[in-house]
KOLRO-184146 format. One record per residue (C-alpha): residue in one letter; residue number from 1; x, y, z. Coordinates in steps of 0.1 Angstrom, whole numbers, plus 2048, in hexadecimal, padded with zeros to 3 digits. Layout:
REM KOLRO-184146
SITE  res    n  east  north   up
SITE    a  NUM     X      Y    Z
...
***
This chain:
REM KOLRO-184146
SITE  res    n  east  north   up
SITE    x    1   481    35E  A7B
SITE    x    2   470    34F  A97
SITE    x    3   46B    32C  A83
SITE    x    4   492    32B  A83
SITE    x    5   4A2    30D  A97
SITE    x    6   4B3    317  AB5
SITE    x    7   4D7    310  AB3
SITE    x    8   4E2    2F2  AC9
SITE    x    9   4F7    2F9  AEA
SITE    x   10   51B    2F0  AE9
SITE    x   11   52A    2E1  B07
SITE    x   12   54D    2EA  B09
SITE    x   13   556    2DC  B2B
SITE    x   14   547    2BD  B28
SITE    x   15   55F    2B9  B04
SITE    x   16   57F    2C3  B19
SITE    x   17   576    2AD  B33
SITE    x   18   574    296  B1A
SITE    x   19   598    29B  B0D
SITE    x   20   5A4    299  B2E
SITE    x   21   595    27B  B38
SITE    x   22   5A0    269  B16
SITE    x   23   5C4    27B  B18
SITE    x   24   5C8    26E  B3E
SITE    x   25   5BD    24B  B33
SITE    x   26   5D5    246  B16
SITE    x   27   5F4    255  B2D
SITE    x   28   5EB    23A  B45
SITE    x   29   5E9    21F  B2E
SITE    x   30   60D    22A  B1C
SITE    x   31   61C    22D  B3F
SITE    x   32   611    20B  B4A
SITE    x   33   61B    1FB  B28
SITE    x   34   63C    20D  B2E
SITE    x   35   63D    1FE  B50
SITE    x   36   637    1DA  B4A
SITE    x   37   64D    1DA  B2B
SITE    x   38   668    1E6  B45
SITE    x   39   663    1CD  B5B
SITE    x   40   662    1B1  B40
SITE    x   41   681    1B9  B37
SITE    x   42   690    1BB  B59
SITE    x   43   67D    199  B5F
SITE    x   44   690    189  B3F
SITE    x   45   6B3    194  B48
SITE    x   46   6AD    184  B66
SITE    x   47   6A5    163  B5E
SITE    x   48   6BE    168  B43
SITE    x   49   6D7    16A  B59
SITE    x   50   6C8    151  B74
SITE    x   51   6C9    134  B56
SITE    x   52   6EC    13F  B4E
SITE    x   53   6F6    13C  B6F
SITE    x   54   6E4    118  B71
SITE    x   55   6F4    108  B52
SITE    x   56   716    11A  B5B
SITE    x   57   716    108  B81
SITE    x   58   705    0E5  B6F
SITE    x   59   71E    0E7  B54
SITE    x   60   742    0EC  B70
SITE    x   61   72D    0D6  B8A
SITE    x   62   742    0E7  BA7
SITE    x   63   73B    0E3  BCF
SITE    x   64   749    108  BCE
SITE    x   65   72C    112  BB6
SITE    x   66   70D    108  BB8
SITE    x   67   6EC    10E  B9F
SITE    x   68   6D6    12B  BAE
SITE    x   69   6B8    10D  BB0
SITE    x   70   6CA    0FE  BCC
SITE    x   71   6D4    11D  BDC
SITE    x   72   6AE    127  BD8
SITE    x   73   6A3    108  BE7
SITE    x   74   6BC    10B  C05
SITE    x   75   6B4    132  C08
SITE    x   76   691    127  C0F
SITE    x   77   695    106  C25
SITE    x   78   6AE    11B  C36
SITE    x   79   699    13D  C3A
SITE    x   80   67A    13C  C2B
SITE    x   81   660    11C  C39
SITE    x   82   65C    125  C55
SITE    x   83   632    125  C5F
SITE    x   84   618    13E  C52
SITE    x   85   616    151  C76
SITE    x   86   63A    157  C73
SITE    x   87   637    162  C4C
SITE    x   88   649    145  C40
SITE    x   89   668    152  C52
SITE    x   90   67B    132  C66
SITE    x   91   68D    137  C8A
SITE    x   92   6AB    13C  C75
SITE    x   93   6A0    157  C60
SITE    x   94   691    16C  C7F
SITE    x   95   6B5    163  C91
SITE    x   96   6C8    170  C70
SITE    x   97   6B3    187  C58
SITE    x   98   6A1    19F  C72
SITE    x   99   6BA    1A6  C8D
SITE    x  100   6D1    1B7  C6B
SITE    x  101   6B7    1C8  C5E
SITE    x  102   6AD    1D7  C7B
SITE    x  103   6CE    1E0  C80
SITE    x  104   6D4    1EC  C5F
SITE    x  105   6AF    201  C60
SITE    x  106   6B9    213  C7E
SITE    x  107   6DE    21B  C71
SITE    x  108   6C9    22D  C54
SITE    x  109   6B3    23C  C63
SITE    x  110   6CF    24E  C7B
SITE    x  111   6E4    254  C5A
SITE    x  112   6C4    268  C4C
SITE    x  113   6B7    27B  C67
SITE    x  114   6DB    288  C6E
SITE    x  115   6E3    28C  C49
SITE    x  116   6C6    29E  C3F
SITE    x  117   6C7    2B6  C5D
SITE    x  118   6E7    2C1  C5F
SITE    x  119   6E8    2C7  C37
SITE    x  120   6CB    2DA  C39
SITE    x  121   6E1    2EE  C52
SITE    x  122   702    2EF  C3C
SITE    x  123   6F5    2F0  C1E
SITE    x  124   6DF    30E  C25
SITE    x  125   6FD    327  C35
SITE    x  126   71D    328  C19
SITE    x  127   731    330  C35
SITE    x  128   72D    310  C4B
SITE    x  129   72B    2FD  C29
SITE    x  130   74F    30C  C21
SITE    x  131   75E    303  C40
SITE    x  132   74E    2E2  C44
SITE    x  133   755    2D6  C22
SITE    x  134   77A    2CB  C29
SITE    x  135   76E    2B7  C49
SITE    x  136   753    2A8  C38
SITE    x  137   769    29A  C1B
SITE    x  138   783    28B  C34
SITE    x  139   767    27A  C47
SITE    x  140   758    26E  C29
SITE    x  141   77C    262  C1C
SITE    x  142   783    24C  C36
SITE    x  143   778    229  C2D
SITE    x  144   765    21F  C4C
SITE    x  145   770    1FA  C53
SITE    x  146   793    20F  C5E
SITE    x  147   781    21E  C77
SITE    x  148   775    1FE  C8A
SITE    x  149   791    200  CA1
SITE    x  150   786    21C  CB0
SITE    x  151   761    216  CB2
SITE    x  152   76B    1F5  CC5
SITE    x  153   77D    209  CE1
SITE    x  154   763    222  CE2
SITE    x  155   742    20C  CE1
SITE    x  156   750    1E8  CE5
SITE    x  157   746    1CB  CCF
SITE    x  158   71E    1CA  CCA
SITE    x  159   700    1D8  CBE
SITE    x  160   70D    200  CC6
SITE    x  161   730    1F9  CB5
SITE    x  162   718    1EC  C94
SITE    x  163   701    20A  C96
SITE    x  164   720    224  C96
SITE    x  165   733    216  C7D
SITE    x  166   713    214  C65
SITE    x  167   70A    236  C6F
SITE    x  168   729    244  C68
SITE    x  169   72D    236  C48
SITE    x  170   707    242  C3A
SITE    x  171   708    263  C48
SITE    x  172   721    271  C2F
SITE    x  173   70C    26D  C0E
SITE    x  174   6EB    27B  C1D
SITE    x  175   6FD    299  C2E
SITE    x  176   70E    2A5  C0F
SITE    x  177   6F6    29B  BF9
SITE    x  178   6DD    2B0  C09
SITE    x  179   6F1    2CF  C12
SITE    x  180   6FB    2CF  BEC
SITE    x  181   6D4    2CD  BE4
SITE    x  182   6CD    2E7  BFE
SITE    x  183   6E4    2FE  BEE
SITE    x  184   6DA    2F8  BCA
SITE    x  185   6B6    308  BD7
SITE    x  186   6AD    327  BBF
SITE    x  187   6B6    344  BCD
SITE    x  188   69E    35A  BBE
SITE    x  189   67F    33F  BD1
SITE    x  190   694    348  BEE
SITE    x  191   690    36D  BEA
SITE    x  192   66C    36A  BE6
SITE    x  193   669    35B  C04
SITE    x  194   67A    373  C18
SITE    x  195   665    38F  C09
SITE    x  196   649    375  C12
SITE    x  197   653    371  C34
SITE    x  198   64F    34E  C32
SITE    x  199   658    340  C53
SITE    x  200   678    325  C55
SITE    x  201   65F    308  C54
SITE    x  202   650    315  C37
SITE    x  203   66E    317  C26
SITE    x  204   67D    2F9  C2F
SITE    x  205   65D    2E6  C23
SITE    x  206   653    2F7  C07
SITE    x  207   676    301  BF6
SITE    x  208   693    2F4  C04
SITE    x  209   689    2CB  C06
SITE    x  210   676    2CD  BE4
SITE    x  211   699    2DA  BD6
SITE    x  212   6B0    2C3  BED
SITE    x  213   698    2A1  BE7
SITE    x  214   6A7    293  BCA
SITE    x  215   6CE    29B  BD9
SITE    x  216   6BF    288  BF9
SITE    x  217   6AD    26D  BE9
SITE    x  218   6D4    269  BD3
SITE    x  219   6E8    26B  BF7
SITE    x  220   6CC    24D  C05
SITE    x  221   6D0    235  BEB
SITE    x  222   6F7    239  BF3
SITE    x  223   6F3    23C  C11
SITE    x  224   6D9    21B  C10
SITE    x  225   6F4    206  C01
SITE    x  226   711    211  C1A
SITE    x  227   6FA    206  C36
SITE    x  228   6F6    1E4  C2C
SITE    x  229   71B    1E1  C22
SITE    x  230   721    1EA  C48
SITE    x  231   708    1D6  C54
SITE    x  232   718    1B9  C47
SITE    x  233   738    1BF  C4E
SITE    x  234   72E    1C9  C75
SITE    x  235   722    1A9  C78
SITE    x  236   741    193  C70
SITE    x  237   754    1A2  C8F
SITE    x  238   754    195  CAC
SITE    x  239   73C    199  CCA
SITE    x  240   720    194  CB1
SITE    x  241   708    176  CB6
SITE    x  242   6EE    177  C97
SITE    x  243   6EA    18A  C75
SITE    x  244   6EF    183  C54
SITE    x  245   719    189  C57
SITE    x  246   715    171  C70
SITE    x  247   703    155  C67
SITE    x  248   720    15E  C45
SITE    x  249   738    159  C5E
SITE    x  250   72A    13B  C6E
SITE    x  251   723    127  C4A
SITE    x  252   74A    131  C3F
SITE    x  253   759    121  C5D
SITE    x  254   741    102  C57
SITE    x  255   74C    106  C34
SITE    x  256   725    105  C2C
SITE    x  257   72C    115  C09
SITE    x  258   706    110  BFF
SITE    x  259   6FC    124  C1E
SITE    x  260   718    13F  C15
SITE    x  261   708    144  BF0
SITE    x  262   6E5    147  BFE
SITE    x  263   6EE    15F  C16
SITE    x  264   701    174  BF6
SITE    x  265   6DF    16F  BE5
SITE    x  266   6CA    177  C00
SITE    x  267   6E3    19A  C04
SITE    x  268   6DE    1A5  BE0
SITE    x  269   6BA    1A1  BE0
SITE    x  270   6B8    1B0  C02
SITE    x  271   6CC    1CD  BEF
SITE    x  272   6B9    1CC  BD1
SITE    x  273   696    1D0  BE3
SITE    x  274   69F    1ED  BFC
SITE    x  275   6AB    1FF  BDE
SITE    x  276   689    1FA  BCB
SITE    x  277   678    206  BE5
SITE    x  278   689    224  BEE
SITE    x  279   688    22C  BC6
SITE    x  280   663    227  BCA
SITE    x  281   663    240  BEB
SITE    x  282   676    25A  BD7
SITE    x  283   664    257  BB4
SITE    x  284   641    25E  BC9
SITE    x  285   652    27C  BDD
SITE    x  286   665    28E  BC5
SITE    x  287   649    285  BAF
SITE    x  288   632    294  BC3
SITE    x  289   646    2B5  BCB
SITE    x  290   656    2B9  BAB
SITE    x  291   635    2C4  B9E
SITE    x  292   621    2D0  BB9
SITE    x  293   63C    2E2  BD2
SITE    x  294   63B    2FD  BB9
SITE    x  295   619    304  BC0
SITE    x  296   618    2FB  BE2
SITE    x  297   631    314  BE6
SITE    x  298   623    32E  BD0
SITE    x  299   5FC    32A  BE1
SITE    x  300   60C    32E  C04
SITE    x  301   621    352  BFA
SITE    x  302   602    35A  BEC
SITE    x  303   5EA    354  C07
SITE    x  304   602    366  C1D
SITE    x  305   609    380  C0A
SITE    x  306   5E2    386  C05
SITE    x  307   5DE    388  C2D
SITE    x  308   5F8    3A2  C31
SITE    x  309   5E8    3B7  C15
SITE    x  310   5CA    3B6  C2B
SITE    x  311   5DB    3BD  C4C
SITE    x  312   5E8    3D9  C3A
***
C-alpha cells in the first residue's frame, strides 16, 4: 500500500479560470465581428447612396443640383483648410460653425438640467404629476416658431432671444420623459429603501436615475434634435450676425446654391454626429447601471443595514 502512486492534484480554479478566460475572449471576438459587419454595412448604404446621388446630378446636369464631390470640395475650401493651429478650420468656419454650436450646446444643456430636475420632482409625487400633466401637454403642443413673437418683445433680437426659444423647445421631451421614468421606478425597491432609510441622495442615485436613464437618454435624443432645429431657425431672424442660419441666409440672397447645399450637408452630418455620440454616452451609462445599479444598490442597503444591527 505504501508503493501505490499518489493520486495527482486537480486544480479546479485554474480550469474555470480557464473557461472564463476563453469564454470572455470568444464574446469579444463575436461582438467585434458583429460590430464591424454593422458598420460595413452602414459604410455601403452610404456610398450607395452617395454614387446614386453623383450619377443622378451628372445624369440632369442642373445648377440647382449639384454632385455631392463638388459640394464636398466647396464644404472644405469653404470650412475646412484652414491651418493646422486652427485644426483645419478657416475664418469662415470659426465665424459660422462655432458660434451655433455653442449656442446650440448651451440651449441643451439648460433644456437637461431643467428637464431632468423637475421630472425627478413630478414624476416622483402622483399628485403634482396629475396636476402638471395638462400644463405640460399644452406647452409641449405649442409648436415653438409661434412663439417668437413673444420672445422678441421679451428678450429682443439676439443671442438671449435664440437661447429661450431653444430652451423652450428641448425642455418638453426631457421633463416628461423623465418624470415618466421616475414614476415607472419599482415600487417594492422603493419600499426597501424606506425600511433602509436610505437617505434622498441615495435614492435618487441608486434607484430612481438607474430606472429614469433610458426615459432620459429617449427625451435627449429628442430633445438633441429640437435644439438644432431651433438653432437654425434662430439664426435666420434678424439681429443675428453669424451661424450656420446665417451664413444660409446670406448664400440664398447671393443665390450661392453650392454654398446653400453644403451648409444642408454640413447640418445633417452635424446632426448625425451629435446623435452618435450621445448614443455612445447612453450605451456606456445605461450599460453600466443596467447591470451594476442593482448591486450597487443592494451592497449599500446592506452595508447600512449591517451598521444599524450593530448599533442595535
Amino acid at each position: 500500500m505504501s508503493g501505490a502512486p499518489a493520486p495527482e492534484p486537480r486544480r479546479p480554479a485554474a480550469h474555470g479560470a480557464a473557461a472564463r478566460t476563453a469564454h470572455a475572449v470568444a464574446d469579444t471576438a463575436a461582438r467585434t465581428t458583429h460590430l464591424a459587419r454593422g458598420a460595413l454595412l452602414r459604410l455601403l448604404v452610404l456610398v450607395l447612396a452617395l454614387a446614386a446621388w453623383q450619377l443622378a446630378a451628372q445624369a440632369h446636369g442642373s445648377v440647382y443640383f449639384p454632385t455631392p464631390a463638388r459640394i464636398a470640395r466647396h464644404a472644405y475650401e469653404l470650412w475646412f483648410s484652414g491651418p493646422v493651429g486652427h485644426v483645419f478650420l478657416t475664418p469662415a468656419a470659426v465665424d459660422t460653425i462655432l458660434p451655433s454650436l455653442g449656442r446650440m450646446s448651451a440651449g441643451f444643456v439648460l433644456a437637461a438640467v431643467v428637464g431632468i430636475g423637475l421630472g425627478i420632482l413630478v414624476g416622483r409625487s402622483p399628485m403634482a404629476y396629475a396636476l402638471c400633466d395638462p400644463v405640460l401637454q399644452f406647452a409641449r403642443a405649442v409648436p415653438p416658431p409661434t412663439l417668437v413673437p413673444v420672445f422678441v418683445v421679451v428678450f429682443d433680437f439676439g443671442t438671449p432671444m435664440q437661447l429661450a426659444s431653444i430652451v423652450f423647445s428641448a425642455v418638453w421631451p426631457v421633463l416628461i420623459n423623465t418624470a415618466e421614468g421616475a414614476r415607472d421606478t419599482d415600487p417594492l425597491r422603493l419600499d426597501v429603501a424606506a425600511v433602509l432609510r436610505l437617505t434622498a441622495v441615495e435614492r435618487l442615485w441608486f434607484l430612481l436615475l438607474p430606472s429614469a436613464l433610458p426615459r432620459i437618454f429617449a427625451g435627449l435624443r429628442l430633445s438633441l434634435s429640437l435644439c438644432l432645429i431651433l438653432m437654425v431657425f434662430s439664426e435666420l431672424l434678424p439681429g443675428t450676425a453669424n451661424g450656420i442660419g446665417f451664413a444660409l441666409t446670406e448664400a440664398q440672397s447671393r443665390s450661392d446654391l453650392l454654398t446653400v447645399w453644403a451648409v444642408l450637408v454640413l447640418l445633417g452630418a452635424l446632426g448625425y454626429l451629435l446623435n452618435s455620440g450621445l448614443l455612445a454616452v447612453e450605451k456606456r451609462l445605461t450599460g453600466k447601471r443596467d447591470h451594476q445599479g442593482s448591486r450597487k444598490a443592494s451592497r449599500k442597503a446592506s452595508r447600512k443595514a449591517s451598521r444599524k444591527g450593530r448599533t442595535t
